[in-house]
C-alpha positions in Angstrom: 0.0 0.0 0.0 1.5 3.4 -1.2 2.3 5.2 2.0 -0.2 8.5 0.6 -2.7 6.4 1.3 -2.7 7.0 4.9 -0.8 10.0 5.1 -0.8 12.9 2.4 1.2 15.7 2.8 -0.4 17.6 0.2 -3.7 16.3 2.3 -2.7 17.8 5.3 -1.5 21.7 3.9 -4.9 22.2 1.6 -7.3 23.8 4.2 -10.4 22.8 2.2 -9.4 19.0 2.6 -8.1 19.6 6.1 -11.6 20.0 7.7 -13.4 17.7 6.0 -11.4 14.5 6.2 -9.1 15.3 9.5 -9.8 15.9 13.4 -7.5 18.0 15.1 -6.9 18.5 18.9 -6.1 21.3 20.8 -5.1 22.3 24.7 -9.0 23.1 24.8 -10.0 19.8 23.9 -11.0 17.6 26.4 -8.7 14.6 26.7 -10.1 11.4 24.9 -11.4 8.4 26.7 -7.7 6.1 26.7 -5.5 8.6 25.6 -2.4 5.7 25.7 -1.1 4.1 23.2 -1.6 0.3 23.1 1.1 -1.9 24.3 3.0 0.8 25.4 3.9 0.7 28.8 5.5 3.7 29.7 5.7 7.1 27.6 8.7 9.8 29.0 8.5 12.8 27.4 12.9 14.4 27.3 12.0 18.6 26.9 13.5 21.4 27.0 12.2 25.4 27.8 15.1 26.2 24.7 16.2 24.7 21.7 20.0 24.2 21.2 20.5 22.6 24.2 21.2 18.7 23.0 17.8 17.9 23.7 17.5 15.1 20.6 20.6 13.9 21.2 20.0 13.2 24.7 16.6 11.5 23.5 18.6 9.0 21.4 21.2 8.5 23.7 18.6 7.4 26.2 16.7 5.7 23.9 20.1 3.4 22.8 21.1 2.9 26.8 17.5 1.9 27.4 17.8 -0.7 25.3 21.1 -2.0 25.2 21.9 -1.8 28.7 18.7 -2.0 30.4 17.5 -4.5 27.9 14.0 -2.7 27.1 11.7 -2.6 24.0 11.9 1.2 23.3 11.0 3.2 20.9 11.9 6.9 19.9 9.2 9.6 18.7 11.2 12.6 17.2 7.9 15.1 18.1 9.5 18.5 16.6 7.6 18.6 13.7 9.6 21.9 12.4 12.9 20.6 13.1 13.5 16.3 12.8 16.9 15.3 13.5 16.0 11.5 14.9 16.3 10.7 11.0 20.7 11.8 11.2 21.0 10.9 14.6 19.5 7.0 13.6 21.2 7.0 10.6 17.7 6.4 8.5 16.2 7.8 5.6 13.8 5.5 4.0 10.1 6.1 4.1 7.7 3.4 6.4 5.8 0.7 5.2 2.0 0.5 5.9 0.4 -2.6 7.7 -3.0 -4.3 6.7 -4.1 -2.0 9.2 -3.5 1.3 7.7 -0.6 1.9 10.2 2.9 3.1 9.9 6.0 0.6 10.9 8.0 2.0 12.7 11.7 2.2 11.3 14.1 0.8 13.4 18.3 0.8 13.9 19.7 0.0 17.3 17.4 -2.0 18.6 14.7 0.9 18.2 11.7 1.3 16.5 11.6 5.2 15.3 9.1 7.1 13.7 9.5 10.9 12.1 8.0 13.5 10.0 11.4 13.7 8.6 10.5 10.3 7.2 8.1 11.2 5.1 9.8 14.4 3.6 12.8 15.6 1.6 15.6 16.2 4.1 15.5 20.2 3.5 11.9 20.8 2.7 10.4 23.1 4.9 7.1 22.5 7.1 5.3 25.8 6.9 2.2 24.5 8.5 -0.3 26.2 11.4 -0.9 24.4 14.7 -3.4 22.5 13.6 -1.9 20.6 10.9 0.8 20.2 13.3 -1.5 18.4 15.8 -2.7 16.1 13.0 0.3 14.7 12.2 1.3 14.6 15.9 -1.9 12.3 15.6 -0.6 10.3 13.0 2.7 9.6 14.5 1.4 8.9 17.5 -1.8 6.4 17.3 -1.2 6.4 13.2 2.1 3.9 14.2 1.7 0.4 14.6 4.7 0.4 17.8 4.0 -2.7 18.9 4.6 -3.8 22.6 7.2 -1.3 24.1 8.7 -0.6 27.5 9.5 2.2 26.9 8.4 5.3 23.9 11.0 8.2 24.2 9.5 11.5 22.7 11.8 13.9 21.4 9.8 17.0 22.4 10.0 20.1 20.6 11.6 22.8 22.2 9.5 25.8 24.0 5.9 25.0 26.2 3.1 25.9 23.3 0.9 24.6 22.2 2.0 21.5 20.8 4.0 20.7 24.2 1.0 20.6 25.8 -1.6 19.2 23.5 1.3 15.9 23.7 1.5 16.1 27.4 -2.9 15.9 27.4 -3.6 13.5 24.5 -0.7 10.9 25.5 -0.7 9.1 29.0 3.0 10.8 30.1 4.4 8.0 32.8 7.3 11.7 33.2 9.1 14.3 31.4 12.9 14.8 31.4 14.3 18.2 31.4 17.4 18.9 29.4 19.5 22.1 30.5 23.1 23.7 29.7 24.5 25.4 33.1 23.7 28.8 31.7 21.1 30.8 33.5 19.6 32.0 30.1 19.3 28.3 29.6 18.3 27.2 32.7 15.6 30.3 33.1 13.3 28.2 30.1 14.5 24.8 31.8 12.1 26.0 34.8 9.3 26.5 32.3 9.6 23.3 30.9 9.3 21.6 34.6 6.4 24.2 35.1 4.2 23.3 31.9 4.4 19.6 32.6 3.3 19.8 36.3 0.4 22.0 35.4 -0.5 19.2 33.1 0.3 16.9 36.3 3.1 14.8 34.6 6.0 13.9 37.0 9.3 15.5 36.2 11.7 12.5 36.4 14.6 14.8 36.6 16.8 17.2 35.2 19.6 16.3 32.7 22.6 19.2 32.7 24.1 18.8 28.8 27.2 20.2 27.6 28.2 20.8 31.3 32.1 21.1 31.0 34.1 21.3 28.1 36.8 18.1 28.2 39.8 19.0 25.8 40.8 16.7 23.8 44.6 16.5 24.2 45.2 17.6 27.9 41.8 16.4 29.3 41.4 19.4 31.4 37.7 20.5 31.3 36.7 24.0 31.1 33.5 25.2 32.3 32.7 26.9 29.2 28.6 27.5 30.2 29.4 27.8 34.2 29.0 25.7 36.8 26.6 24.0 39.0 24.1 25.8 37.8 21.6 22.8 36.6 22.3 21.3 40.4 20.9 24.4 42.0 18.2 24.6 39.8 17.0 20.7 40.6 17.5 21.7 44.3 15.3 24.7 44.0 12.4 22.9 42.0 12.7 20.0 44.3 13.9 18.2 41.1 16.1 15.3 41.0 19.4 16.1 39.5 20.1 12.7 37.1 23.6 13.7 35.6 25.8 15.7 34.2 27.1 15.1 29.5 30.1 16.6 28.9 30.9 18.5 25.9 32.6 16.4 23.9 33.5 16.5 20.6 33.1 12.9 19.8 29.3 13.3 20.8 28.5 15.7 18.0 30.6 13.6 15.7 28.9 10.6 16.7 25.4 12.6 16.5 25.9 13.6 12.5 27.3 10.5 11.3 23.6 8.5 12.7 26.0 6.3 15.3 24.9 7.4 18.9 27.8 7.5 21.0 26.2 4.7 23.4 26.7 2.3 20.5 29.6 3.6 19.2 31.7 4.4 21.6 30.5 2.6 25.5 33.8 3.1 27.3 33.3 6.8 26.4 32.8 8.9 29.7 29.7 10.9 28.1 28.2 6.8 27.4 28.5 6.1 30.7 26.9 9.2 31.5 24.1 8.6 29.6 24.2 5.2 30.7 23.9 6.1 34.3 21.5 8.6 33.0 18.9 5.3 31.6 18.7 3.6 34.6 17.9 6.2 37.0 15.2 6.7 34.7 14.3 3.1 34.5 14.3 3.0 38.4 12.1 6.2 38.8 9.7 4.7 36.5 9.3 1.5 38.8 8.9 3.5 41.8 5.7 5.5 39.9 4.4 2.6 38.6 4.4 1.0 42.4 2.7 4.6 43.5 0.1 4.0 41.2 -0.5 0.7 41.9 -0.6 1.5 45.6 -2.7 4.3 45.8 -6.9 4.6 45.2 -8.5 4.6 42.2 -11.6 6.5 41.6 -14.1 5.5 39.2 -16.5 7.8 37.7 
C-alpha cells in the first residue's frame, strides 16, 4: 500500500481537505477516553524550555542505553515537527511501510523502533504549517504507528511549552518528562518553564539532565567550564527536582550525532556513554517507583 494512502502531505497543507477528512486536537479539547497508546507501557517525554540545548541527542542516547543496557523494547518519537533530527541521529532515511491495518512501521536501527515527520519528507523541505496541521500529524505519529509492545516510547519534544507541548502532554498518558538544561542561566531560566508546563498538566518530572556541562579537551583532558558551573544542580534543588547527571561536551558526541552512530553504540567506554548510561537507569528506576505509587494508591471511578 502506497504510504499516501494514509498519510498525504499535500492532504494535510490544503485547508479545504483539512476540515473535512481530519480531526484536530487542541489544549482546549478535552482529553479522549484512553489517551495511551496500546502496548505501550511507559511514555517519557525528554524537553527542553530552549532549543539548542542537546535535547535530541539526549533523547537518542537514552533511547540506545535503554535498550542495550537495560535491555527494554523502546522506541523513539522525534515530536519536533519543524525541526526532525532522529532521521541523522538514527542514521535512517527511507520512508515506512504501511500494515494491513493502515498503520505506519515504525523504522528501526539500534534495537529501536523510530518514527519521524522527517521520514516522510525531503531532508531540506520546509514544514510551513499552522498548529493545527501540526497536531494532525502529531496524531498520526502517534496512534497512526503500529509500535508494537514497548517498554518504553521516548519522545523527542520540541523545544518551548506551546501549544504543541501541551496538547502531547494531554492527548498521551505521560508516565514523566525529562528536562534537558546547559549550566547557563539564560538556559536554565526556560528549563524552569519546561518543569512548570508539565506539572500544570500533572506529569511527574523525572529529573533534570545538565548537557554540555564542562568542556573536556581533547589533548590535555582538562575541562573547562565553558557554560558555568553548578548551575543545573541548584536549579534541581530549588524545583525540588532530581538532579540525574551531568554530559560533557565532547567532541566525539556531535561527531557521533551527525554520522547516525549514537555515542552509546559507538563508543560505551566513552565517559559521556557512561553518562548517559547512568542517565537510563535512573530513569528506569524512577519509573518502577511510579508505577508502584500508582498501583498502591486509590482509584476513583467515575
Amino acid at each position: 500500500m502506497g504510504l499516501n494512502r494514509f498519510f498525504s502531505l499535500n492532504q494535510l497543507t490544503r485547508n479545504s481537505t483539512i476540515s473535512k477528512s481530519l480531526r484536530f486536537y487542541s489544549v482546549s479539547t478535552p482529553n479522549v477516553k484512553n489517551p495511551s497508546i496500546p502496548g505501550v507501557r511507559d511514555i517519557i517525554a525528554v524537553a527542553s524550555g530552549k532549543g539548542g540545548v542537546g535535547k535530541s541527542t539526549t533523547a537518542v542516547n537514552l533511547a540506545v542505553a535503554l535498550a542495550e543496557v537495560c535491555k527494554l523494547k523502546v522506541g523513539l518519537l522525534d515530536a519536533d515537527i519543524y525541526g526532525p533530527s532522529i532521521p541523522t541521529m538514527m542514521n535512517l532515511h527511507q520512508k515506512p511501510d504501511i500494515d494491513k491495518d493502515m498503520k505506519m512501521v515504525p523504522i528501526e536501527n539500534y534495537g529501536i523502533r523510530c518514527m519521524s515527520i522527517g521520514f516522510l519528507v525531503e531532508k531540506a523541505a520546509p514544514i510551513v504549517w499552522r498548529g493545527p496541521m501540526v497536531m494532525s500529524a502529531i496524531e498520526k505519529l502517534t496512534r497512526g504507528v503500529s509500535w508494537g509492545d514497548l517498554d518504553v516510547l521516548v519522545v523527542d519534544m520540541p523545544p518551548g511549552t506551546g501549544d504543541t507541548q501541551l496538547s502531547i502532554s494531554q492527548r498521551l498518558k505521560l508516565s514523566g518528562a525529562l528536562i534537558v538544561s546547559t549550566p547557563q542561566d539564560i538556559a536554565l531560566i526556560d528549563a524552569r518553564r519546561g518543569a512548570n508546563m508539565f506539572r500544570k498538566v500533572e506529569v511527574p518530572i523525572l529529573g533534570l539532565v545538565e548537557n554540555m556541562s564542562c568542556f573536556k579537551c581533547p589533548k590535555c583532558g582538562e575541562n573547562s567550564y565553558i557554560f558555568g558551573e553548578g548551575g543545573a544542580h541548584q536549579t534541581a534543588k530549588d524545583m525540588n527536582m532530581k538532579f540525574l547527571g551531568e554530559i560533557p561536551l565532547e567532541i566525539n558526541i556531535r561527531s557521533s550525532s551527525d554520522e547516525g552512530k549514537p555515542i552509546v553504540k559507538s563508543d560505551p567506554e566513552s565517559a559521556s556513554a557512561k553518562a548517559y548510561v547512568n542517565i537510563a537507569e535512573k530513569v528506569k528506576s524512577r519509573l518502577e517507583e511510579l508505577e508502584q505509587e500508582r498501583q498502591a494508591g486509590p482509584q476513583i471511578l467515575l
